[in-house]
KOLGUKOL-609304 format. One record per atom (N, C-alpha, C): residue in one letter; atom name; x, y, z. Coordinates in nm, 2 decimals. Layout:
[site A CA [X Y Z]]
...
//
This chain:
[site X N [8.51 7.34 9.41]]
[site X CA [8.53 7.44 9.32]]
[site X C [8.42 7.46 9.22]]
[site X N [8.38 7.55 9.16]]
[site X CA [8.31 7.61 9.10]]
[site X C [8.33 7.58 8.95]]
[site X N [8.24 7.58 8.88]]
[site X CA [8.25 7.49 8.71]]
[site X C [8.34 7.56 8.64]]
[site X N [8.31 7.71 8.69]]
[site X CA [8.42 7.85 8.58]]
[site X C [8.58 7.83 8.67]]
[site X N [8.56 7.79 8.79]]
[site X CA [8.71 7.79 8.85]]
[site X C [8.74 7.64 8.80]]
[site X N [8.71 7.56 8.81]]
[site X CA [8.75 7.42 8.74]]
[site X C [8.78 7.44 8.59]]
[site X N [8.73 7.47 8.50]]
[site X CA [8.74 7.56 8.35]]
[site X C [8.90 7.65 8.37]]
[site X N [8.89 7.71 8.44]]
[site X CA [9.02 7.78 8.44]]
[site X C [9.15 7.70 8.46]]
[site X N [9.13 7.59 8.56]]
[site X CA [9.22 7.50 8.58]]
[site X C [9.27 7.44 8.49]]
[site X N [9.16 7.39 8.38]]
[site X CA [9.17 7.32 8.24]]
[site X C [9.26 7.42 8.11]]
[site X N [9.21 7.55 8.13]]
[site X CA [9.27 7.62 8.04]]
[site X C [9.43 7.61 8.09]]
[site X N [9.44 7.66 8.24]]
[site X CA [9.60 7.65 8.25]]
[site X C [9.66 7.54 8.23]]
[site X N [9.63 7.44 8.25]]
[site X CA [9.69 7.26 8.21]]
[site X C [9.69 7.28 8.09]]
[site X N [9.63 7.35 7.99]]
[site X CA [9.57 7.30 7.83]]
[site X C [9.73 7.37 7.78]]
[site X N [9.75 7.50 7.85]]
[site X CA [9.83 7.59 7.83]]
[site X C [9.96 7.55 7.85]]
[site X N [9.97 7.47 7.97]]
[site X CA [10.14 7.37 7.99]]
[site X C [10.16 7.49 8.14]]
[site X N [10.08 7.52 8.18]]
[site X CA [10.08 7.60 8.30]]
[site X C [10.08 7.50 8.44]]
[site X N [10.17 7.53 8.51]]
[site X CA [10.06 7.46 8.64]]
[site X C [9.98 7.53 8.71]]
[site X N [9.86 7.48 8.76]]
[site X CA [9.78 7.56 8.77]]
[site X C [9.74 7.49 8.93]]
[site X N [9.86 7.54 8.98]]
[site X CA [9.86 7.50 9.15]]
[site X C [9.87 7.62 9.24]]
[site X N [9.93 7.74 9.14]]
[site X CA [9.95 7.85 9.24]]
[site X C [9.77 7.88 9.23]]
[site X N [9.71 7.87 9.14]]
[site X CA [9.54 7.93 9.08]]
[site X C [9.47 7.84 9.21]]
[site X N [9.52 7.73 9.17]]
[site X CA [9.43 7.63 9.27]]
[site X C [9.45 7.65 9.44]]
[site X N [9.54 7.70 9.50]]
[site X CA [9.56 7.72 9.63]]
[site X C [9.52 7.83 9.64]]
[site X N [9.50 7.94 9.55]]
[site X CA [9.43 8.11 9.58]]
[site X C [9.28 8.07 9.58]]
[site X N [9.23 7.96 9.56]]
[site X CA [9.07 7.98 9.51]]
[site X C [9.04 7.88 9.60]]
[site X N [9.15 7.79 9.65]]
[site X CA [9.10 7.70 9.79]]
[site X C [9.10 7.79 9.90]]
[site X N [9.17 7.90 9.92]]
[site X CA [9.22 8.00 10.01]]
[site X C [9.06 8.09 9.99]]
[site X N [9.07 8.13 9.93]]
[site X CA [8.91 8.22 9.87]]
[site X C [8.82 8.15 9.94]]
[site X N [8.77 8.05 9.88]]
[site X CA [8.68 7.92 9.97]]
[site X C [8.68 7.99 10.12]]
[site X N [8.79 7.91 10.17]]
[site X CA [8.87 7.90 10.31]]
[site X C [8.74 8.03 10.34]]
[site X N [8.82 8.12 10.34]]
[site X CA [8.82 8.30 10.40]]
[site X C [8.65 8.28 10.43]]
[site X N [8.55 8.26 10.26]]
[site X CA [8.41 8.22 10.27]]
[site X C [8.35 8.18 10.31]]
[site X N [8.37 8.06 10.36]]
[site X CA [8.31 7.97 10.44]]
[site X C [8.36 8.02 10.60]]
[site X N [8.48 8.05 10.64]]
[site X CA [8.48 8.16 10.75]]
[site X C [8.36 8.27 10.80]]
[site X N [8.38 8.38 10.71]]
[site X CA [8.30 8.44 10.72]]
[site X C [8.14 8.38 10.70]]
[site X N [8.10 8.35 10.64]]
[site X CA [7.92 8.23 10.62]]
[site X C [7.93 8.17 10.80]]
[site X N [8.04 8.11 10.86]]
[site X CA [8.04 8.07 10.99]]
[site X C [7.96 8.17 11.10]]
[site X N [8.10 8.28 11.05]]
[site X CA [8.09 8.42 11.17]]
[site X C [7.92 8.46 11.18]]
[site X N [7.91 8.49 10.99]]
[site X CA [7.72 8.57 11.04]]
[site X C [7.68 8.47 11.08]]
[site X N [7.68 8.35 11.07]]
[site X CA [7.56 8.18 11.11]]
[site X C [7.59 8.24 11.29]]
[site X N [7.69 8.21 11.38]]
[site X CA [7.71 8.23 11.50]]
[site X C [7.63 8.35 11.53]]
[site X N [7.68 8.47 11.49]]
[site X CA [7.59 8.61 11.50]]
[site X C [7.46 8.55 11.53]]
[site X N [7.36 8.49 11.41]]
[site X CA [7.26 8.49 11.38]]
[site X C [7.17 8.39 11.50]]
[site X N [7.28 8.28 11.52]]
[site X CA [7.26 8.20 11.62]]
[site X C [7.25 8.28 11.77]]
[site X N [7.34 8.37 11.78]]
[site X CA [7.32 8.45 11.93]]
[site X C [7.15 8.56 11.89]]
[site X N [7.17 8.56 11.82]]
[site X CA [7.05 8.65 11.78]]
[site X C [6.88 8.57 11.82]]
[site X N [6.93 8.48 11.79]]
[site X CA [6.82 8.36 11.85]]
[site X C [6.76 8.34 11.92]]
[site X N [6.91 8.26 11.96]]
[site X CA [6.90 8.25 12.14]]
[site X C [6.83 8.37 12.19]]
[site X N [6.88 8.46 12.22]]
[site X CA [6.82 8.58 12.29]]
[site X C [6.68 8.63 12.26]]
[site X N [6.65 8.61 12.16]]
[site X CA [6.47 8.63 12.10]]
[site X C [6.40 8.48 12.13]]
[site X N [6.49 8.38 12.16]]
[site X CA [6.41 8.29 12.24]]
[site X C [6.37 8.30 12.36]]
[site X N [6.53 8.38 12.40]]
[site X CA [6.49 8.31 12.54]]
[site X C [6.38 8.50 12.56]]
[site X N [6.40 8.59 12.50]]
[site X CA [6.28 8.71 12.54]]
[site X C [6.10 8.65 12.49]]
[site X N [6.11 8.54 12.42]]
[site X CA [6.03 8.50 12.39]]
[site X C [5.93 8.44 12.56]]
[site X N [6.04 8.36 12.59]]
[site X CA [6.00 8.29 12.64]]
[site X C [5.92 8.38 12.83]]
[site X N [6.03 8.49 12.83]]
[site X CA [5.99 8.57 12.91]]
[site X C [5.87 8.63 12.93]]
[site X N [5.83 8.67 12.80]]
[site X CA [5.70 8.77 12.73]]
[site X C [5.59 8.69 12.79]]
[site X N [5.65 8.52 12.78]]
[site X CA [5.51 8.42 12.76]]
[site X C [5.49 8.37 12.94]]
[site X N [5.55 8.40 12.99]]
[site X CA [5.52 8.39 13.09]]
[site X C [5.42 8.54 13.15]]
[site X N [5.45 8.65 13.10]]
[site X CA [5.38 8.77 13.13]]
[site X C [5.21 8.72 13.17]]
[site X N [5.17 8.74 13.27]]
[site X CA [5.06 8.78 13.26]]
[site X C [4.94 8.87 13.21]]
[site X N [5.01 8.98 13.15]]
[site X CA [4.95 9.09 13.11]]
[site X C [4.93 9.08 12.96]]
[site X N [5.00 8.96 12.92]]
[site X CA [5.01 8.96 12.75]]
[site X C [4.88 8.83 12.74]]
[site X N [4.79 8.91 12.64]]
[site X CA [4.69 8.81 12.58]]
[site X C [4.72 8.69 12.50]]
[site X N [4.62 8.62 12.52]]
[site X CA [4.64 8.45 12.53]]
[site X C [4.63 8.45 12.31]]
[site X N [4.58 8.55 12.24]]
[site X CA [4.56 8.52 12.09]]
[site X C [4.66 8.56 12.04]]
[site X N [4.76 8.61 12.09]]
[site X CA [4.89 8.71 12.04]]
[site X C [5.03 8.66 12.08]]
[site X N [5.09 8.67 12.01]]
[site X CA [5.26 8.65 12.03]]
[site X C [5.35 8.70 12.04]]
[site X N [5.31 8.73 12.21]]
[site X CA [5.44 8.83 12.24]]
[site X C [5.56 8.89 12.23]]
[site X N [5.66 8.72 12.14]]
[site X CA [5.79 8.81 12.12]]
[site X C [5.72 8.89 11.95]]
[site X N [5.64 8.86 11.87]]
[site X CA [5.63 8.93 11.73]]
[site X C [5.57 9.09 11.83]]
[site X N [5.48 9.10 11.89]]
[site X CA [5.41 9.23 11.94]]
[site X C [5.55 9.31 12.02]]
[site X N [5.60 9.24 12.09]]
[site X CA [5.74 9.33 12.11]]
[site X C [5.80 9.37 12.05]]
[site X N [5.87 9.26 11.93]]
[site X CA [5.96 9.32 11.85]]
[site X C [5.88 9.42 11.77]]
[site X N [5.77 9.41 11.68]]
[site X CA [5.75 9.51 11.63]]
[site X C [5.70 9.65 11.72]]
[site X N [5.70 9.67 11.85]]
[site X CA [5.70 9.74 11.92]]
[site X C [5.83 9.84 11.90]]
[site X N [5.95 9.74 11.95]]
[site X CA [6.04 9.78 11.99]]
[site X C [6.17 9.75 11.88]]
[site X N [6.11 9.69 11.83]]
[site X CA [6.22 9.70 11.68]]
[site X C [6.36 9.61 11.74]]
[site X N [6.34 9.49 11.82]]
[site X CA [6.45 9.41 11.83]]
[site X C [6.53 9.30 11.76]]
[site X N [6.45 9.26 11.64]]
[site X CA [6.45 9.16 11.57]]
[site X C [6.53 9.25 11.46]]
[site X N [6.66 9.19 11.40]]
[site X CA [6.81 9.26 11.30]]
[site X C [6.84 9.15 11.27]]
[site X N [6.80 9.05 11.16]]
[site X CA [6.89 8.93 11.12]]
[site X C [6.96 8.99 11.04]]
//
Protein backbone atom coordinates (compact mmCIF):
# COMPACT_ATOMS: atom_id res chain seq x y z
CA UNK A 1 0.00 0.00 0.00
CA UNK A 2 0.91 3.37 -0.69
CA UNK A 3 1.95 6.00 2.43
CA UNK A 4 -1.45 8.19 1.49
CA UNK A 5 -3.48 4.85 1.31
CA UNK A 6 -1.85 3.61 4.59
CA UNK A 7 -2.65 7.32 6.16
CA UNK A 8 -6.21 6.82 5.27
CA UNK A 9 -6.29 3.60 7.05
CA UNK A 10 -4.98 5.43 10.18
CA UNK A 11 -7.55 8.21 9.81
CA UNK A 12 -10.39 5.57 9.62
CA UNK A 13 -9.04 3.50 12.81
CA UNK A 14 -8.43 7.07 14.47
CA UNK A 15 -12.19 7.69 13.59
CA UNK A 16 -13.54 4.20 15.31
CA UNK A 17 -14.21 3.18 11.61
CA UNK A 18 -13.17 -0.07 10.29
CA UNK A 19 -11.29 0.41 7.64
CA UNK A 20 -11.47 -3.14 6.02
CA UNK A 21 -14.15 -2.31 3.48
CA UNK A 22 -11.16 0.79 2.26
CA UNK A 23 -8.60 -1.88 2.64
CA UNK A 24 -10.03 -4.66 0.31
CA UNK A 25 -11.08 -1.83 -2.49
CA UNK A 26 -7.33 -0.67 -2.62
CA UNK A 27 -6.05 -4.36 -2.42
CA UNK A 28 -8.55 -4.94 -5.28
CA UNK A 29 -7.18 -1.61 -7.09
CA UNK A 30 -3.61 -3.09 -6.67
CA UNK A 31 -4.98 -6.58 -7.94
CA UNK A 32 -6.67 -5.03 -11.35
CA UNK A 33 -2.85 -2.88 -11.65
CA UNK A 34 -0.62 -5.15 -11.43
CA UNK A 35 -2.97 -7.20 -13.96
CA UNK A 36 -2.99 -4.86 -16.36
CA UNK A 37 1.30 -3.83 -15.96
CA UNK A 38 1.31 -7.94 -16.71
CA UNK A 39 -1.00 -7.71 -19.92
CA UNK A 40 1.25 -4.56 -21.61
CA UNK A 41 4.76 -6.67 -20.09
CA UNK A 42 3.34 -9.88 -22.29
CA UNK A 43 2.38 -7.53 -25.31
CA UNK A 44 5.69 -6.06 -25.05
CA UNK A 45 7.34 -9.36 -24.61
CA UNK A 46 5.62 -10.69 -28.01
CA UNK A 47 6.75 -7.56 -29.49
CA UNK A 48 10.23 -8.76 -28.90
CA UNK A 49 10.24 -11.85 -29.67
CA UNK A 50 9.23 -11.04 -33.17
CA UNK A 51 11.88 -8.03 -33.70
CA UNK A 52 14.25 -10.64 -32.56
CA UNK A 53 13.51 -13.13 -34.32
CA UNK A 54 13.12 -10.37 -37.73
CA UNK A 55 16.32 -9.38 -36.50
CA UNK A 56 17.79 -12.31 -36.80
CA UNK A 57 16.39 -12.92 -40.40
CA UNK A 58 17.73 -9.49 -41.71
CA UNK A 59 21.23 -10.77 -40.32
CA UNK A 60 21.41 -13.57 -42.16
CA UNK A 61 20.55 -11.40 -45.53
CA UNK A 62 23.25 -11.25 -47.67
CA UNK A 63 22.47 -8.02 -49.19
CA UNK A 64 22.51 -6.12 -45.91
CA UNK A 65 25.99 -4.43 -45.15
CA UNK A 66 28.34 -5.77 -42.61
CA UNK A 67 28.46 -1.71 -40.60
CA UNK A 68 24.64 -1.51 -40.23
CA UNK A 69 21.89 -3.04 -38.23
CA UNK A 70 19.48 -4.37 -40.08
CA UNK A 71 16.64 -4.79 -37.75
CA UNK A 72 17.18 -0.57 -36.77
CA UNK A 73 17.43 0.14 -40.99
CA UNK A 74 14.18 -1.89 -41.33
CA UNK A 75 12.31 -0.71 -38.73
CA UNK A 76 12.97 2.77 -39.51
CA UNK A 77 12.25 1.91 -43.05
CA UNK A 78 9.22 0.31 -42.41
CA UNK A 79 8.06 1.61 -39.18
CA UNK A 80 7.73 -1.80 -37.25
CA UNK A 81 8.95 -1.10 -33.95
CA UNK A 82 5.29 0.19 -31.48
CA UNK A 83 6.43 -0.42 -27.86
Amino acid sequence: MRLDEIAEVLALRDADTRPCGYVRRVLHEHVVSIDDRIAELRRLRTQLVDLDTRAEELAADPDVGAASCPLIDHVRRHGEARA
